[in-house]
N, CA, C and O atoms as a Tinker XYZ file with bonds, in Angstrom:
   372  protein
     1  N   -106.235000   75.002000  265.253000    73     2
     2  CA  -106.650000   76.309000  264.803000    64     1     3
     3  C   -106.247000   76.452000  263.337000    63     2     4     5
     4  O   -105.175000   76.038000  262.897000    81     3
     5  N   -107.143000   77.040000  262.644000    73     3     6
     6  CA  -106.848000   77.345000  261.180000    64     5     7
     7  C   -106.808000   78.864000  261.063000    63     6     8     9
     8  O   -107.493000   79.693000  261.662000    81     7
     9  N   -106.043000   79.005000  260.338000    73     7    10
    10  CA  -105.966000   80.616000  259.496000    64     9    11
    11  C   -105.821000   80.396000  257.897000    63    10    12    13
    12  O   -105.024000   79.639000  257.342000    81    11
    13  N   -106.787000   81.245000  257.286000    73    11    14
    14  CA  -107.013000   80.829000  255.815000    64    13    15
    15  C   -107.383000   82.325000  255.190000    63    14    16    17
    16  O   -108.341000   83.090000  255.305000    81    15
    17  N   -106.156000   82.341000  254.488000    73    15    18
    18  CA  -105.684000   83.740000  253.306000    64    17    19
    19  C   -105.953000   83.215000  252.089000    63    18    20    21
    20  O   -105.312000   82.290000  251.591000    81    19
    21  N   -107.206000   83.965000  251.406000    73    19    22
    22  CA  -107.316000   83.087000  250.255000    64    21    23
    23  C   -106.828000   84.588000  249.059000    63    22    24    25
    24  O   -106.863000   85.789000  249.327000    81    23
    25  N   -106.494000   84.048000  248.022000    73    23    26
    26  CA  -106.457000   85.211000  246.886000    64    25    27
    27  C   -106.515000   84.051000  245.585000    63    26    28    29
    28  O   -105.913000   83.001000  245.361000    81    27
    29  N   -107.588000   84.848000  244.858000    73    27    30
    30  CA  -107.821000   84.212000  244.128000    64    29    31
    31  C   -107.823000   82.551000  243.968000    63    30    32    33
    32  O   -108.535000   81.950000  244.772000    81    31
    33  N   -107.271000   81.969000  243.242000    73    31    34
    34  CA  -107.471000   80.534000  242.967000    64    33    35
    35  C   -106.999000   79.840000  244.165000    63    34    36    37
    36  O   -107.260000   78.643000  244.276000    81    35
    37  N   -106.440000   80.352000  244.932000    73    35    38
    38  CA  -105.521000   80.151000  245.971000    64    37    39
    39  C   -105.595000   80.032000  247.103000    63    38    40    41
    40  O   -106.190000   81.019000  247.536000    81    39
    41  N   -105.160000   78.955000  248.369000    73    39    42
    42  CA  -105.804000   79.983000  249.990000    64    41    43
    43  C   -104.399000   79.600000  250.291000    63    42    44    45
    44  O   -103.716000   78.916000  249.529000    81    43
    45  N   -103.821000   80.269000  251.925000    73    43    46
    46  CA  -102.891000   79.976000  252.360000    64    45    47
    47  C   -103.677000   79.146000  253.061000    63    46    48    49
    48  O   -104.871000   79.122000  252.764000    81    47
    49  N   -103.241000   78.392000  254.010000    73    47    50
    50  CA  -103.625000   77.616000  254.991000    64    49    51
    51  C   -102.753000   77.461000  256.026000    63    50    52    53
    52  O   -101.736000   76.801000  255.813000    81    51
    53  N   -102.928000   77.896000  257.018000    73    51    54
    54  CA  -102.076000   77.265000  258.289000    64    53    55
    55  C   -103.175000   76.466000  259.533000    63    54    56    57
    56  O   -104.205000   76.665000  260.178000    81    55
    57  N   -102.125000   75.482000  259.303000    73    55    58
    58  CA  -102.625000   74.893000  260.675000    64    57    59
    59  C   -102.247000   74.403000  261.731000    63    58    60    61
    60  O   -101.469000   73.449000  261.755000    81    59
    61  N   -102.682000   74.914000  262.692000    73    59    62
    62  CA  -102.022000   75.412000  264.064000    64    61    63
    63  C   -102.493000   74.375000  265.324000    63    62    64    65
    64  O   -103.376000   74.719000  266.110000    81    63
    65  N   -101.796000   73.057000  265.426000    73    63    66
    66  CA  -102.436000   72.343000  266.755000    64    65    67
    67  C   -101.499000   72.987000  268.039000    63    66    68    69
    68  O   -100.330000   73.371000  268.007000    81    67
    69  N   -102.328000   72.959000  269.016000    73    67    70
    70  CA  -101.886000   73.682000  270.611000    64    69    71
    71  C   -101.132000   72.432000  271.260000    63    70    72    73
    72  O   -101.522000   71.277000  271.435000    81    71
    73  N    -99.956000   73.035000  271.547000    73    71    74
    74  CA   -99.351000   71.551000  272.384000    64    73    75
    75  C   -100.004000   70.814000  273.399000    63    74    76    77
    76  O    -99.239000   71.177000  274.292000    81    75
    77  N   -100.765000   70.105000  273.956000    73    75    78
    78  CA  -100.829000   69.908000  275.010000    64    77    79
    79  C    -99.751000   68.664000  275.452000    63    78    80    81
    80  O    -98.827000   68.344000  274.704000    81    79
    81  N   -100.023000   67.916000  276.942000    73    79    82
    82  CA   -99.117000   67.441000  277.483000    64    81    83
    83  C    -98.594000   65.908000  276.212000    63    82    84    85
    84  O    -99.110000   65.282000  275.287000    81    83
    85  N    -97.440000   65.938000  276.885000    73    83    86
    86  CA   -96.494000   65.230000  276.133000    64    85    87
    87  C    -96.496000   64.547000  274.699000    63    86    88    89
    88  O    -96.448000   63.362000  274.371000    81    87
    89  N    -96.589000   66.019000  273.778000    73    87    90
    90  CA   -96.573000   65.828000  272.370000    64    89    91
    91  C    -94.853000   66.427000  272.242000    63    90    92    93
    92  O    -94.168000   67.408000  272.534000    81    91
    93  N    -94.728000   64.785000  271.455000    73    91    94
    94  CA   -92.949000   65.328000  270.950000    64    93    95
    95  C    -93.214000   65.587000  269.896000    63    94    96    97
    96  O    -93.036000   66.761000  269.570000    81    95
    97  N    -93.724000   64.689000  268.935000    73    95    98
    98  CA   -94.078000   65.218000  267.251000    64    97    99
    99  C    -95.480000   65.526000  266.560000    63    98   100   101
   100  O    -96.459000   65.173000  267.216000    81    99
   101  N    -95.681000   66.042000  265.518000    73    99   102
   102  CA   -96.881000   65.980000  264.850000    64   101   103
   103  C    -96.800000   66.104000  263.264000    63   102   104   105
   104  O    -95.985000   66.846000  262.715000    81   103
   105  N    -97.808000   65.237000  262.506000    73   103   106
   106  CA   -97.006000   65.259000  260.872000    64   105   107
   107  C    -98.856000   65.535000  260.457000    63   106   108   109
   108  O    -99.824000   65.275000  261.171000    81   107
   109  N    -98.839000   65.942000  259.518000    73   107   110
   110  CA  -100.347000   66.332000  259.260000    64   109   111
   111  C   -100.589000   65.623000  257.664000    63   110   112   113
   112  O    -99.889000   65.861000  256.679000    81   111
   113  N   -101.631000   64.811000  257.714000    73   111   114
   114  CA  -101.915000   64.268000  256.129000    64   113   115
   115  C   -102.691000   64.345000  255.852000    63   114   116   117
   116  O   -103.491000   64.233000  256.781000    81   115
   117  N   -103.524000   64.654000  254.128000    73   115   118
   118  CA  -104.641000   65.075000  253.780000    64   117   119
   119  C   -104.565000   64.572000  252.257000    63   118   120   121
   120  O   -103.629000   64.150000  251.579000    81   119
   121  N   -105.766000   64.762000  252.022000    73   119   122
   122  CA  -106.155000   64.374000  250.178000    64   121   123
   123  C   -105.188000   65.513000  249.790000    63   122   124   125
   124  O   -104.988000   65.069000  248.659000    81   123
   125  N   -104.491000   66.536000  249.824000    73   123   126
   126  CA  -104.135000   67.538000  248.661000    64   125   127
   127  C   -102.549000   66.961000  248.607000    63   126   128   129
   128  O   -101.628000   67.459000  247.958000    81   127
   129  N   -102.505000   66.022000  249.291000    73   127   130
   130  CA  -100.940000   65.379000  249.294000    64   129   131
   131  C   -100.953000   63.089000  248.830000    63   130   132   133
   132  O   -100.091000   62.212000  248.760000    81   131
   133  N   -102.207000   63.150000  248.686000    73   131   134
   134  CA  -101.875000   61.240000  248.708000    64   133   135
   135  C   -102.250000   60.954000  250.335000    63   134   136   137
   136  O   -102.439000   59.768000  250.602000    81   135
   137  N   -102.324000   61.511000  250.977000    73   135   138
   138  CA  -102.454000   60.933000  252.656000    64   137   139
   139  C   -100.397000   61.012000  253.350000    63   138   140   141
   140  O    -99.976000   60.784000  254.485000    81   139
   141  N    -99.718000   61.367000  252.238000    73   139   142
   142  CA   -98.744000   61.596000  252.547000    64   141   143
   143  C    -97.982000   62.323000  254.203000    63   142   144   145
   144  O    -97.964000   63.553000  254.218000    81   143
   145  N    -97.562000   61.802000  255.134000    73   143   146
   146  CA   -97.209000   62.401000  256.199000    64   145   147
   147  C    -96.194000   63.617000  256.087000    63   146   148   149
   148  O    -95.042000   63.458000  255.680000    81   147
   149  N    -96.822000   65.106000  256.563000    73   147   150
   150  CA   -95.599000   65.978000  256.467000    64   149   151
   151  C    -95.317000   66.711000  258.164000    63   150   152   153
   152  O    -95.980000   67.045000  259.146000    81   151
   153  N    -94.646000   66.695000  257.948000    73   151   154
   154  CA   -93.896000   67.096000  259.569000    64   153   155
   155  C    -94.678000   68.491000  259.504000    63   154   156   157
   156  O    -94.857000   69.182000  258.501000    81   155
   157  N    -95.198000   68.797000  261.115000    73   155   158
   158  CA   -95.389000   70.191000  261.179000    64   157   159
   159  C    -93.990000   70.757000  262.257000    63   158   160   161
   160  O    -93.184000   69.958000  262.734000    81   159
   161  N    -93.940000   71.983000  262.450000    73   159   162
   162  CA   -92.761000   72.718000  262.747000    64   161   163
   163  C    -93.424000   73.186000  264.168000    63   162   164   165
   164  O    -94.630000   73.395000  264.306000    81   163
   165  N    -92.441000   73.318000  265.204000    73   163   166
   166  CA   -93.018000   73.275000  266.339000    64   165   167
   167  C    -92.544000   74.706000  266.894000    63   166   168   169
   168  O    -91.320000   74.839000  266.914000    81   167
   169  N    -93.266000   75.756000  267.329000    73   167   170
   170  CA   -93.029000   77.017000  267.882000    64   169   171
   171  C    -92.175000   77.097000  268.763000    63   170   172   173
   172  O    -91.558000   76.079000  269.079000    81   171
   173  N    -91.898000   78.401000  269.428000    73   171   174
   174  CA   -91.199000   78.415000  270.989000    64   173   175
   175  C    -92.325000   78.247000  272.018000    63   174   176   177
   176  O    -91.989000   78.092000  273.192000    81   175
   177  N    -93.677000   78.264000  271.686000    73   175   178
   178  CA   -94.533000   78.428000  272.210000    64   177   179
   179  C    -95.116000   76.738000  272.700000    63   178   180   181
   180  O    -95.905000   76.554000  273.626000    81   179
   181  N    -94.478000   75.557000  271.783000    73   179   182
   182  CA   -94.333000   74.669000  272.069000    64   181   183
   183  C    -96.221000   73.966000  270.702000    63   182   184   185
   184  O    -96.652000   72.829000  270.510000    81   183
   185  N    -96.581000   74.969000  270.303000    73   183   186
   186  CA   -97.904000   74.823000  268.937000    64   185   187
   187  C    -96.721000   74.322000  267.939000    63   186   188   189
   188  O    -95.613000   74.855000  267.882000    81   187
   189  N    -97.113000   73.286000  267.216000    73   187   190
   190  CA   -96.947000   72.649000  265.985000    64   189   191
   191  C    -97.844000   73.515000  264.857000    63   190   192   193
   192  O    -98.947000   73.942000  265.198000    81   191
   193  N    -97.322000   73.764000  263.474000    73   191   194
   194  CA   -97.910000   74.529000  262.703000    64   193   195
   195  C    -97.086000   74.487000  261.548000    63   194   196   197
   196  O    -95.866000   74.645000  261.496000    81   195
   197  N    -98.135000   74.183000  260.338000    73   195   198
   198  CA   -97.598000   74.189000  258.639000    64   197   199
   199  C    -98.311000   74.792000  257.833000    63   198   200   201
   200  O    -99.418000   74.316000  257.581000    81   199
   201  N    -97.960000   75.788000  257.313000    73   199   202
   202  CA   -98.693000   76.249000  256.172000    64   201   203
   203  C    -98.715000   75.624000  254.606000    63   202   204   205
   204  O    -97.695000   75.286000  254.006000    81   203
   205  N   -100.131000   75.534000  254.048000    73   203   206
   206  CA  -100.254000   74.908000  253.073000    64   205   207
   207  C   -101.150000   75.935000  251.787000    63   206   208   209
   208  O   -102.042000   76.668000  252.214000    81   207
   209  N   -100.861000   75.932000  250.269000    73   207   210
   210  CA  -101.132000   76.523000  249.558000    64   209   211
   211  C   -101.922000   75.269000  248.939000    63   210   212   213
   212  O   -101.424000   74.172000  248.689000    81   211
   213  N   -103.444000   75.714000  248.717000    73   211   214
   214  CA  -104.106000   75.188000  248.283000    64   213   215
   215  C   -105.142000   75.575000  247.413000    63   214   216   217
   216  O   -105.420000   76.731000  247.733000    81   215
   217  N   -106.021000   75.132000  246.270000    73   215   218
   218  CA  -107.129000   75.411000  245.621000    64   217   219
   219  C   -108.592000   75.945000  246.424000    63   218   220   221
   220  O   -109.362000   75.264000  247.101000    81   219
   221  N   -108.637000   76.785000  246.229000    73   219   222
   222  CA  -110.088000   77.641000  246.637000    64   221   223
   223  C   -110.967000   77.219000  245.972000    63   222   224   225
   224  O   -110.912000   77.260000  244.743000    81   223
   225  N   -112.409000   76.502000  246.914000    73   223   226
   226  CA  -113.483000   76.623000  246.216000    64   225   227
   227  C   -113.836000   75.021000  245.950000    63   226   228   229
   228  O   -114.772000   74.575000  245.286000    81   227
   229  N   -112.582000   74.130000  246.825000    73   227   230
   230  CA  -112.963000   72.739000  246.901000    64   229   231
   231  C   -112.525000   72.444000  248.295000    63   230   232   233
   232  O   -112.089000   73.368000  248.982000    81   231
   233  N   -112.598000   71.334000  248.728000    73   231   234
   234  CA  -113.238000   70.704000  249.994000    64   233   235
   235  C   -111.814000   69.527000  250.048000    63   234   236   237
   236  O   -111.525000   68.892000  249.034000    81   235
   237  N   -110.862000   69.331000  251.610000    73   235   238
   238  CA  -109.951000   68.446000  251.477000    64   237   239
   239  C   -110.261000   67.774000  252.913000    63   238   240   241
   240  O   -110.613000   68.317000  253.960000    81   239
   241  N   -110.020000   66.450000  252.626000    73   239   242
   242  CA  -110.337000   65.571000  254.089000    64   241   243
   243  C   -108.438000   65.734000  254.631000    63   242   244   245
   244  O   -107.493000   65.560000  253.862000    81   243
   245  N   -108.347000   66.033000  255.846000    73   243   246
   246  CA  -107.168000   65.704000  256.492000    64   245   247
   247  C   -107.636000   65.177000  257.863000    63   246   248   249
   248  O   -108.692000   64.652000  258.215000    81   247
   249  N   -106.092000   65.601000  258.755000    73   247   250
   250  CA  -105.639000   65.019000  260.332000    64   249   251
   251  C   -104.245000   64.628000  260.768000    63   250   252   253
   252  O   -103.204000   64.355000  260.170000    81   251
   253  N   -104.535000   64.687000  261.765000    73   251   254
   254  CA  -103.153000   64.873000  262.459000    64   253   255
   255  C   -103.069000   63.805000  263.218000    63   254   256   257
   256  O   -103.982000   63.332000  263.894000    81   255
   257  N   -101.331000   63.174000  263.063000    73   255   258
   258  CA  -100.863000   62.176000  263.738000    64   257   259
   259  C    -99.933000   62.764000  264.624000    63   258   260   261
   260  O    -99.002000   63.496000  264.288000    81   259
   261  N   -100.325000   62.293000  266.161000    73   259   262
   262  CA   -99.412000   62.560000  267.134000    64   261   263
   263  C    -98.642000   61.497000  267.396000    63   262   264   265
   264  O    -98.868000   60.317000  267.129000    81   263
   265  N    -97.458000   62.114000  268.084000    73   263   266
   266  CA   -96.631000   60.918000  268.676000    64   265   267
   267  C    -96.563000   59.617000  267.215000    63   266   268   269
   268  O    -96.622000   58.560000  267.843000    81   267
   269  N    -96.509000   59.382000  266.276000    73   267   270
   270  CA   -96.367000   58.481000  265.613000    64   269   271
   271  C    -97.832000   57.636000  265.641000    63   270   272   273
   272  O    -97.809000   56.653000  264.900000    81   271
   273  N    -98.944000   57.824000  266.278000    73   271   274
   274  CA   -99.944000   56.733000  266.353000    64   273   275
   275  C   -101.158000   57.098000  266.540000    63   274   276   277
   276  O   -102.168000   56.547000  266.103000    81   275
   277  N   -101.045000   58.474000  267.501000    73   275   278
   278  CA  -102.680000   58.976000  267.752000    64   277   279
   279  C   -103.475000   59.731000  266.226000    63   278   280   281
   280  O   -102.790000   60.511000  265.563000    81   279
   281  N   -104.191000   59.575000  266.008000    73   279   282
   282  CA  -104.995000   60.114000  264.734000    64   281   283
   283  C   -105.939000   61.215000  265.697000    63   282   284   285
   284  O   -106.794000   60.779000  266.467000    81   283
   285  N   -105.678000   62.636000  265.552000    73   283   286
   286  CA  -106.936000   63.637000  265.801000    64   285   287
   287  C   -107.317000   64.680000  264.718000    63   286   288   289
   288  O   -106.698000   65.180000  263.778000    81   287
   289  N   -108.805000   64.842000  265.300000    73   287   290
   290  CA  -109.457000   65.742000  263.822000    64   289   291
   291  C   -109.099000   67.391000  263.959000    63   290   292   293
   292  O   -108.570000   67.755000  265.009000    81   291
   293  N   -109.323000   68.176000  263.133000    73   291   294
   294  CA  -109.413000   69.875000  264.053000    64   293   295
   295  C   -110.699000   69.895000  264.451000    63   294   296   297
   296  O   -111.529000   69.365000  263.713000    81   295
   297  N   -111.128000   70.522000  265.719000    73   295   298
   298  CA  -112.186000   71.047000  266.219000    64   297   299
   299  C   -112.803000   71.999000  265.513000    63   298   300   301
   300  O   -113.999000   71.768000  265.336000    81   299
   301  N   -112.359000   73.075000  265.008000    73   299   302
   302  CA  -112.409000   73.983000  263.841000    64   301   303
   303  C   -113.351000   73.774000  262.605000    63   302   304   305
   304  O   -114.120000   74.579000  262.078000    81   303
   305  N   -113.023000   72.209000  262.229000    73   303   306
   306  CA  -113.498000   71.828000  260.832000    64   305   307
   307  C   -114.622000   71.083000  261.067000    63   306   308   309
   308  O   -115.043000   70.984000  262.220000    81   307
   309  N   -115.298000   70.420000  259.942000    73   307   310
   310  CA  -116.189000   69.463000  259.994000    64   309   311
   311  C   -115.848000   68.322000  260.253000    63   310   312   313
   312  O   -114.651000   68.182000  260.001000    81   311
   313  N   -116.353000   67.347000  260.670000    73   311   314
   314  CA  -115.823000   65.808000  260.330000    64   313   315
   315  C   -116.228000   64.855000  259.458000    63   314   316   317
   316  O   -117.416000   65.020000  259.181000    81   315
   317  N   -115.691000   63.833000  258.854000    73   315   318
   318  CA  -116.374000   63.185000  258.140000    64   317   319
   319  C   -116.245000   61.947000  258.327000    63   318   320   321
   320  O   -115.590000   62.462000  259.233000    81   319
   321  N   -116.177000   60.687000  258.429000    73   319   322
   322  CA  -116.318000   59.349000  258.396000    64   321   323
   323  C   -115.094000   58.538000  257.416000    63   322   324   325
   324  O   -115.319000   58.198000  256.254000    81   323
   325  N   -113.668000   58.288000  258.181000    73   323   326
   326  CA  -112.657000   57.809000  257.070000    64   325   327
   327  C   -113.669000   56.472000  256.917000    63   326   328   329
   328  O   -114.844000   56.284000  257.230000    81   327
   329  N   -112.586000   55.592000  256.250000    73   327   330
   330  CA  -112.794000   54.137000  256.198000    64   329   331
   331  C   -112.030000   53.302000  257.059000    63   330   332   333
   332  O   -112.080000   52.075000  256.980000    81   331
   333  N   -111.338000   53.905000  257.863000    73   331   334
   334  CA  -110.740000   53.278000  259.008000    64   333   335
   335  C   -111.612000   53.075000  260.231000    63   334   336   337
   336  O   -111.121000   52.421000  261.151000    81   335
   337  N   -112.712000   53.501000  260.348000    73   335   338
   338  CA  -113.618000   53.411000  261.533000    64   337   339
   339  C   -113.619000   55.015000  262.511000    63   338   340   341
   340  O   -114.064000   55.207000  263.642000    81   339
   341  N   -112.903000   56.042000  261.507000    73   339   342
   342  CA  -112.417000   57.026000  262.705000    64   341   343
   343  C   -113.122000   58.114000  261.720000    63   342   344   345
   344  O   -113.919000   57.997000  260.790000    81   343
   345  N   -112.406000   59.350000  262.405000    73   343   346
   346  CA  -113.164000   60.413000  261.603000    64   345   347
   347  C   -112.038000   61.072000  261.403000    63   346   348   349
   348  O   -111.041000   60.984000  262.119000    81   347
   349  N   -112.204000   62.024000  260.038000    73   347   350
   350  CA  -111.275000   63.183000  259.426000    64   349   351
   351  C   -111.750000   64.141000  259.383000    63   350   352   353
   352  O   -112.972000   64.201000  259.521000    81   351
   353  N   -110.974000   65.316000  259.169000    73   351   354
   354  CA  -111.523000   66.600000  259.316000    64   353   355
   355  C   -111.780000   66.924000  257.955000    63   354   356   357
   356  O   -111.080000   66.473000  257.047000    81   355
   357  N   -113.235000   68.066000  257.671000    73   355   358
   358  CA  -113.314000   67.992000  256.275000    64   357   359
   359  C   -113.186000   69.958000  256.208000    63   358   360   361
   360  O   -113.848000   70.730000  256.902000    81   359
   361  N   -112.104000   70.346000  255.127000    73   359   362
   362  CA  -111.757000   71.126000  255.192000    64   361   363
   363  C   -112.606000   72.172000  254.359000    63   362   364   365
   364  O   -112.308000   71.603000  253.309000    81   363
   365  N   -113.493000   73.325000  253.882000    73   363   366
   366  CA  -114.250000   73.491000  253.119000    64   365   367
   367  C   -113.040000   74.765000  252.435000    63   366   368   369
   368  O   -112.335000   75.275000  253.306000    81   367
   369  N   -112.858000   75.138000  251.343000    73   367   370
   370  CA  -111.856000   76.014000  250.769000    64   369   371
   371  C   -113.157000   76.794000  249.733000    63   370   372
   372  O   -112.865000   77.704000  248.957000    81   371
């Protein structure tokens, strides 16, 4: 799930994956970081979720690594075609 506060040049971004069964971790990586892995923070509710401040008005490929290995897209977003054979989510700002 996404929630997106934009002001001016700016959006907030949160993004919100739903726990399902036996997720211990989740780190989320995207073009606005290098593909860099960042930990998301996990609710009482047992949802993983990071908010990100980003440029309005351009477009970022991300995704989420579970457990250290699974790669999934958001349902939410578009997809696009990595070069790994898989797909990323394409974020429109």
């Amino acid at each position: 799930m996404l929630k997106i506060k934009k002001n001016g040049q700016k959006a907030w971004v949160t993004f919100t994956l739903s726990s399902i069964e036996d997720i211990n971790d989740v780190v989320i990586s995207g073009e606005w970081n290098g593909w860099k892995d960042e930990p998301m923070k996990r609710k009482k509710s047992g949802d993983f979720y990071v908010t990100k401040v980003l440029r309005s008005g351009e477009s970022f490929q991300f995704g989420y690594k579970v457990n250290g290995n699974n790669w999934i897209i958001d349902e939410e977003c578009d997809s696009i075609d990595s070069p790994f054979l898989s797909q990323n989510s394409l974020l429109k700002l």
